[in-house]
N, C-alpha and C positions, 0 to 999 in steps of 0.2 A: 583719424576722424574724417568721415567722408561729407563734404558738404559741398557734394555736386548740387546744384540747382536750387541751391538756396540766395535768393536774392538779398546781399545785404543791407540796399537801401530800404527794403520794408520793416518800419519799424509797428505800423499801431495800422486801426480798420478807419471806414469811413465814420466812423461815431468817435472816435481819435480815444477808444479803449488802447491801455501798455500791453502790446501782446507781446512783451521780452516774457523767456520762461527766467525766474531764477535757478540758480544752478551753484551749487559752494564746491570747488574742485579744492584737491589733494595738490598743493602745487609742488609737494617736495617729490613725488610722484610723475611731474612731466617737467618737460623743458624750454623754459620762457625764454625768449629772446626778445631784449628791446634792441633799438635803433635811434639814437639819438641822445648826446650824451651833456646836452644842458638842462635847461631849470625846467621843462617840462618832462625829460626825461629821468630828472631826480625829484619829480615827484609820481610819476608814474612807479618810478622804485620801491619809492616809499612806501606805496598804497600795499606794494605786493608782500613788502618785508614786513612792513607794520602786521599785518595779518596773519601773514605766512613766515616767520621768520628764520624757514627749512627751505625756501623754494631754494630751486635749480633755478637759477636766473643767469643770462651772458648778456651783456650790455657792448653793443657795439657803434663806435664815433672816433673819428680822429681828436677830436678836441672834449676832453671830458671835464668837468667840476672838480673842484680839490674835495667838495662833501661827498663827492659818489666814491671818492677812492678811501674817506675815512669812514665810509657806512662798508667796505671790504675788508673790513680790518674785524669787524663784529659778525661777519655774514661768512663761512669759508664757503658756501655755494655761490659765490657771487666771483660771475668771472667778467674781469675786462677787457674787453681786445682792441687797444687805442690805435683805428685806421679806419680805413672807408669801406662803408657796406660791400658785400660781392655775394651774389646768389647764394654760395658756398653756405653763408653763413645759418640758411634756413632748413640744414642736413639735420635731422632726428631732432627737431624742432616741434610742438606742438602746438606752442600760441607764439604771437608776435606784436610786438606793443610798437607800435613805428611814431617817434615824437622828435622829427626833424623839422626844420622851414623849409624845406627843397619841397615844393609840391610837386615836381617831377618826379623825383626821387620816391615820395612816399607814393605816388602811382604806379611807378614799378616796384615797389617791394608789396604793395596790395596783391596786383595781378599778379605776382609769381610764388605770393602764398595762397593765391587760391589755385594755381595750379598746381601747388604740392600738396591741397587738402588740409591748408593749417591754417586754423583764425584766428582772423587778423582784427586787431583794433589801431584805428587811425588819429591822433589827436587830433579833437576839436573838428573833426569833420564825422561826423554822426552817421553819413549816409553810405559813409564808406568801413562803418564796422560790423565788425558780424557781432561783438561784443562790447557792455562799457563796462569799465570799473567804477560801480555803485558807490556813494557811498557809505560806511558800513559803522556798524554801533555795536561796542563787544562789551559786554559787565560780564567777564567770568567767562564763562564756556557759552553763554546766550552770544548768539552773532545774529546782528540783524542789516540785512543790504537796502539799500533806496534809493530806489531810480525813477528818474520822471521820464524816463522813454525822450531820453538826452536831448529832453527841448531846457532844462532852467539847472547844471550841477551848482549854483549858486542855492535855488531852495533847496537841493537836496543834501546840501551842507548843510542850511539854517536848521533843515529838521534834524538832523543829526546831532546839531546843539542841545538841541529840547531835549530828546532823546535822553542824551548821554545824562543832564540835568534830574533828567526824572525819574528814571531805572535806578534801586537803588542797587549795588551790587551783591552788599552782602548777601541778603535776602532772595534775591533772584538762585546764587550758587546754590543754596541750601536745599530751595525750593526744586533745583534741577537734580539734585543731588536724591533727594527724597522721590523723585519721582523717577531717576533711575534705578532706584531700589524696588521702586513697585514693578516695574518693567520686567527685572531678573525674575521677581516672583511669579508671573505670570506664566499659566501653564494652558494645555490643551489648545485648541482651532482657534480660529478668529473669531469667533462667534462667541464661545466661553472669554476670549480674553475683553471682549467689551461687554460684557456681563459683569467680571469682574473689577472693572475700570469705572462701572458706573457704580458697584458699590463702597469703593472706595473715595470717588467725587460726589456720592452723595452728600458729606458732610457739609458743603459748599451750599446746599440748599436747606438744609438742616439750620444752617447758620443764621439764613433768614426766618425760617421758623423759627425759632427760638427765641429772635429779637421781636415778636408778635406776643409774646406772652405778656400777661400784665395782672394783676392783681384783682381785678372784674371777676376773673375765671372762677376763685376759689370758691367763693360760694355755693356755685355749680358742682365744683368736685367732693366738696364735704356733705352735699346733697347725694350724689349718687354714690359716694362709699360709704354712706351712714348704714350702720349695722352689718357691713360685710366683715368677715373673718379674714386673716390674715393675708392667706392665699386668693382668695376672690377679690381682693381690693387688690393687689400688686395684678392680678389678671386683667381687672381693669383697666387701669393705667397702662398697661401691657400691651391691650386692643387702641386704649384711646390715641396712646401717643406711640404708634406703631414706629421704632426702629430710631424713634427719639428722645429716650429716656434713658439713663442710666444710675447704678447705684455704687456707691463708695464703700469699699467695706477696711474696717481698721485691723480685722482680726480678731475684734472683741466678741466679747460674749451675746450682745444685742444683733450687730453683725452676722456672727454664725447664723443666727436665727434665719435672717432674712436671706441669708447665704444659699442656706436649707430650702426653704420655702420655695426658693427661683429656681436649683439648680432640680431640686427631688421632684419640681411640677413642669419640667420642661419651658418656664417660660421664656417667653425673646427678651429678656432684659440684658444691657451690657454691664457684666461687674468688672471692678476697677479697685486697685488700689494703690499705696505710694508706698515706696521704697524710699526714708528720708537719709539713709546709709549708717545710722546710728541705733536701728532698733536691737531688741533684744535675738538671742539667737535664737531663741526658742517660738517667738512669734513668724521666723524666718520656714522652720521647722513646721509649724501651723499650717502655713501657704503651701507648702509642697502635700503636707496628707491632706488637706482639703482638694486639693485640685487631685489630686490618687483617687481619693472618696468619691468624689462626684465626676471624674472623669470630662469636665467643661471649664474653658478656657477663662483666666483671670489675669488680667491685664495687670501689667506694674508700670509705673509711671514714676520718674529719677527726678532729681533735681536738676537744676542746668549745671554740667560742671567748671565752667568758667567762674559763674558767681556762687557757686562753693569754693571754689579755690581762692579766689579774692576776701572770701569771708574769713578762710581761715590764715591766708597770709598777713590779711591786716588787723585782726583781731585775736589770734588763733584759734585752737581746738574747741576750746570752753568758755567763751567769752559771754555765752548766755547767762554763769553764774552772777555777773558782773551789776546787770540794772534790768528791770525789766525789758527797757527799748532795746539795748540787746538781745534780749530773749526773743523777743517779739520779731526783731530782725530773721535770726535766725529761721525761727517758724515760717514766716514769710517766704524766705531761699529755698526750704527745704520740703516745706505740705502748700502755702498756699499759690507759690507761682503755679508747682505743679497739677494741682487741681484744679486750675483755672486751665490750663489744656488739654487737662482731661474732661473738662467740663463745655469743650468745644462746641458746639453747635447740639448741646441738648435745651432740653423743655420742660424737662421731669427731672428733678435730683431726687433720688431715694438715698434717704439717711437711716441711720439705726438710734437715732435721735428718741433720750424718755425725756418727762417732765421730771423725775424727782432725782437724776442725774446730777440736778447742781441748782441753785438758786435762779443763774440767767437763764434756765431751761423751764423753770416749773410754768413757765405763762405761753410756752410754745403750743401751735396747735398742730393736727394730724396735716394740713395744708400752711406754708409760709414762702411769701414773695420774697425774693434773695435780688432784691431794686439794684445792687451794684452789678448783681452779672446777667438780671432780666431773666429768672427763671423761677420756678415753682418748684419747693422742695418738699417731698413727701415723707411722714416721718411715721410710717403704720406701725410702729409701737412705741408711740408719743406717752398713753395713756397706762403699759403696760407696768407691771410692779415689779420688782427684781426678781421677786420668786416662780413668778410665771416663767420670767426666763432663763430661770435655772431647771426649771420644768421641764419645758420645752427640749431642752438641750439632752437632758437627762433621758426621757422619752425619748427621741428623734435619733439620740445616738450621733451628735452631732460632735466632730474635732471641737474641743477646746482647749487652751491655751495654760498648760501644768502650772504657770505661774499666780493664775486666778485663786489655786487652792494655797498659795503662800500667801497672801495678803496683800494679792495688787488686783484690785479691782478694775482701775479703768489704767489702760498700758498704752504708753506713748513709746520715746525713746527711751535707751536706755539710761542716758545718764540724767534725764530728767523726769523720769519714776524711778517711788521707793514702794515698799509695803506700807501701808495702812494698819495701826492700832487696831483693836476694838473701840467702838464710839465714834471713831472718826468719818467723816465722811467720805462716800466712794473715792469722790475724786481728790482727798487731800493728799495723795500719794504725787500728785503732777505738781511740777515744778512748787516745790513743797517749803522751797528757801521762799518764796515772796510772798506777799500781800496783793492778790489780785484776782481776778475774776476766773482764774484758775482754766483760759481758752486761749486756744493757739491761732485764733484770725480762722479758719475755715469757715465758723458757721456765722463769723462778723456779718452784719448784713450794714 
């Protein structure tokens, strides 16, 4: 490290800007040397090991602390040399932390580490370092350093309190974690890679779009898709809420339709749908020849697996047959966490949502405010009849699901659809042991 002509006492300009550069060194990589082997120089120690807990560190004092010789015991790069400083000691040296009371002393080991090109930091005298040790705020793999340009380490502790207070950690790891995934994926120049970086942090702005939406809207929108046909109404919404809408599909038969409609017209809509890990095999089967069929990408969305594994240790496998609030639970862990993150900073939910589906459905209209997650859900074949959409299907040549021609009209999980009678209604096949409104919370508003 060559640091001819660099003055150490300049620390800041005349407008008293911090013009320190930060810098995070590899410290298991060079060779620290302190000098001075009391209470300032076991906490200089500390700074290094708390951080660094691989540095090459050699600590040298005739007189040392009984803490510095048990923090040796946890550190095997921590060397002691109990005696008095000698030039000798700043041989294949790269930094030097000098925390003696000999102000004579720490003036010759200054001047003979800048004679050897090695920087030196001096305690408590600011003007004489070329370096200070910040101090620093770690949640996980985020490190963050803070330095007032060593006029006040008293604030630069207090903020560090805050700091540490406020960061939560979990969340931060997950967050750095997820964003060195996008990293790896990043391909081509620089230029393509922040192309790709802003369409990935678009959703961040999406997010406040979406929190804009409001129930005023709809009238507007069942104005301007009155009398459009299937495909020109999802085109619509296509152009209006460009790169901000998206549709859920369950694999059903209503679904397919709209599956068709988007992927057969090229539209920009995002499809999506859940994997709750209990469906049938044959709806799994579904997903792979539709996305064959239409060759465009269909997103799956998991449940969290922490709180399915907590579900099923504390309640087990099938605890939904038990009461409805179980059931209910369940569905909750399994479709509605996860659709509410897939539901992330949209504006538009497109559903496969009819009126004569079920009782609580028949009073729905083609436009409905969803007030608990602030967005607008679009349901273009709200009005349609079931025959149409067997039509459709039939027509269009579109994947459907072998089980539809057994007697399961509307398919959830497996263990919570059966086949359907004649008479009976579509959806009496879902969760068929209770007495209830026969919905799993997704479309709860």
């Amino acid at each position: 490290m060559n640091i001819d002509g660099v003055k150490s006492s300049y620390r800041g300009d005349s407008e008293g800007r911090n013009n320190l550069f930060p810098i995070f060194l590899k410290l298991e990589n060079l060779n620290t040397l302190i000098v001075g082997g009391g209470n300032v120089g076991l906490e200089k120690l500390n700074a290094i090991l708390n951080n660094s807990p691989q540095a090459k560190v050699t600590l040298v004092a005739p007189e040392v602390k009984q803490e510095i010789f048990v923090l040796q015991k946890a550190h095997k790069y921590l060397v002691i040399l109990q005696k008095k400083y000698q030039t000798s000691d700043l041989e294949n040296k790269q930094l030097v932390l000098v925390a003696t009371d000999n102000k004579e002393l720490n003036n010759q080991i200054k001047a003979e580490a800048f004679l050897a090109n090695i920087l030196c930091n001096v305690a408590d005298t600011p003007n004489e370092c070329d370096f200070y040790l910040g101090s620093v705020v770690q949640k996980g793999s985020l490190k963050l350093g803070i330095s007032t340009n060593g006029k006040s380490p008293t604030v630069a502790k207090k903020i560090k309190e805050v700091l540490n207070e406020a960061l939560p950690e979990t969340d931060l790891e997950q967050l750095l974690d997820n964003v060195g995934e996008i990293r790896k994926s990043l391909t081509g120049d620089f230029q393509q890679k922040i192309i790709e970086l802003n369409n990935v942090t678009k959703s961040l702005v999406l997010d406040k779009k979406a929190s804009n939406m409001s129930e005023d809207m709809i009238p507007q929108l069942e104005l301007a898709t009155q009398g459009l046909n299937l495909v020109d109404s999802l085109a619509f919404i296509a152009d209006k809420f460009a790169g901000n809408l998206a549709f859920s599909t369950s694999l059903g038969q209503e679904d397919q339709v709209i599956t068709d409609a988007i992927f057969k017209n090229d539209l920009p809509i995002r499809v999506f749908t859940l994997d709750t890990g209990r469906l049938f095999q044959e709806s799994y089967e579904l997903l792979d020849l539709t996305r064959a069929k239409y060759k465009k990408p269909m997103e799956v969305f998991f449940p969290e697996n922490s709180s399915v594994q907590n579900l099923v240790n504390s309640k087990g496998m099938n605890s939904f047959y038990e009461s409805v609030e179980n059931r209910k639970e369940c569905c909750f862990i399994r479709k509605v966490e996860p659709l509410n993150r897939a539901l992330a900073g949209v504006s538009i939910w497109i559903t496969g949502l009819r009126a004569e589906q079920s009782e609580g459905r028949n009073e729905l209209s083609a436009f409905e405010f969803d007030a608990s997650r602030k967005i607008i859900k679009f349901n273009p074949l709200i009005n349609w009849h079931y025959d149409e959409v067997l039509d459709y299907l039939k027509t269009n040549k579109v994947p459907d699901n072998p089980l539809h021609k057994k007697g399961f009209i509307s398919i959830g999980c497996q263990p919570c659809t059966r086949a359907i009678t004649e008479g009976e209604h579509p959806r009496a096949g879902r969760w068929w042991w209770e007495d209830s409104k026969k919905e799993c919370g997704l479309h709860s508003n």
